[in-house]
C-alpha positions in Angstrom: -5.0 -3.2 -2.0 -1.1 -2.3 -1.8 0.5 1.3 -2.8 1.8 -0.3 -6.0 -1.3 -1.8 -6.8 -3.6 1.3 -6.1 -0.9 4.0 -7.8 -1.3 2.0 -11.5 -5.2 1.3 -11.1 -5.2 5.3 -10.0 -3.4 6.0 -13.4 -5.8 4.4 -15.3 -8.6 5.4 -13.3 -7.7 9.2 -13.7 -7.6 8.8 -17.5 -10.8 7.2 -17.4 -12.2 10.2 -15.6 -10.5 12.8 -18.1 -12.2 10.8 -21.0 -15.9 10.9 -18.7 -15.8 13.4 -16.9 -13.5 16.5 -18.1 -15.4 19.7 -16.6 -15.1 18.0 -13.6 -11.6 17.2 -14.1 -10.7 20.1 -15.5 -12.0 21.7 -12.6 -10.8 19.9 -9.7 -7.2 20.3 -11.4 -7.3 23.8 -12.1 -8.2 24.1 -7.7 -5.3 21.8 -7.1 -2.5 23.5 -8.8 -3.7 27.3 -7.5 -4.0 25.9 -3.8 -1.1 23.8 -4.1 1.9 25.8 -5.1 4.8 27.6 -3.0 3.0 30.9 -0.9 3.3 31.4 2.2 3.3 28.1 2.8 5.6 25.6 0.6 4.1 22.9 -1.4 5.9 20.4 1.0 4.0 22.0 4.1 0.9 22.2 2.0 1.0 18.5 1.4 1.9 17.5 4.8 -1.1 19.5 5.6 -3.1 17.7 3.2 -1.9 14.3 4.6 -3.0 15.5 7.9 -6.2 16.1 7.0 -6.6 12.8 4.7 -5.8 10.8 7.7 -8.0 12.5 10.1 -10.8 12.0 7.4 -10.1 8.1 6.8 -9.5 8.5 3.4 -7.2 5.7 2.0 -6.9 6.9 -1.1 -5.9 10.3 -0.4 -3.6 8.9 2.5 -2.0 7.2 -0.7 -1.6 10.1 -3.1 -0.8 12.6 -0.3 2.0 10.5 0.8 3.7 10.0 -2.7 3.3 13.8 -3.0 4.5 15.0 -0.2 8.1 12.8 -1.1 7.5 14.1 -4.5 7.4 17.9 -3.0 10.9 17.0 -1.1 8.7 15.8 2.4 11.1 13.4 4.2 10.1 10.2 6.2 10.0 11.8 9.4 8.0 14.4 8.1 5.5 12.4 7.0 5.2 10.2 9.9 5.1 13.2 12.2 2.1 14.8 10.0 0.4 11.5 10.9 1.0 11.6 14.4 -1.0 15.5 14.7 -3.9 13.9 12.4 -3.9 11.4 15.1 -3.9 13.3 18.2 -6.7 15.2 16.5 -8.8 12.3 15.5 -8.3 9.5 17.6 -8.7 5.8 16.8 -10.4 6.5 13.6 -7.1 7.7 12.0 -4.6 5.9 14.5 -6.3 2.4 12.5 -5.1 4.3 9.1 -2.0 4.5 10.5 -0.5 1.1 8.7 -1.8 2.9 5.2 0.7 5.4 5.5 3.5 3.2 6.7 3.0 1.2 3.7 2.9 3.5 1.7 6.3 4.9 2.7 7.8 1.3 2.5 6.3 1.1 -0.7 7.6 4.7 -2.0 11.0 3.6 -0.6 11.8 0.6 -3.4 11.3 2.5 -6.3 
């Protein structure tokens, strides 16, 4: 599945989830927006962070999210590519074959 593709089934997927689901929801949400605001760190680092990490882990979906956040949290390409690159050199193959997620991502981010 394409960014495009997996940003408007995510919509609709998250709504389903607030309709099914809302404790969980609710809770997940409340943890993202105390973690994820300017401290010490700024929400751009914190996402670059979190891309690391969703690389390193495999997760494609999170690759996807945490790449359209970080641009969203005023991340530039380079950035992102170079958050990428550590979750690499940590993790090896495994995320060096997720690699093309994140570049499409970007490409796809890019024509909106």
């Amino acid at each position: 599945m394409e960014a495009k593709e997996f940003f408007e089934k995510f919509k609709h997927s998250a709504e389903a989830m607030k309709q099914q689901m809302p404790d969980m929801m609710n809770g997940f949400s409340t943890l993202f927006a105390k973690v994820m605001k300017d401290g010490a760190l700024k929400v751009h680092e914190k996402e670059l962070i979190a891309l690391g990490i969703a690389v390193a882990m495999q997760c494609t979906p999170c690759i996807r999210l945490h790449v359209k956040k970080c641009f969203e949290a005023g991340a530039t390409n380079e950035q992102v590519l170079e958050a990428a690159s550590v979750a690499v050199m940590m993790a090896g193959g495994p995320a060096y074959t997720h690699i093309p997620i994140v570049l499409e991502t970007l490409k796809s981010l890019e024509l909106e």
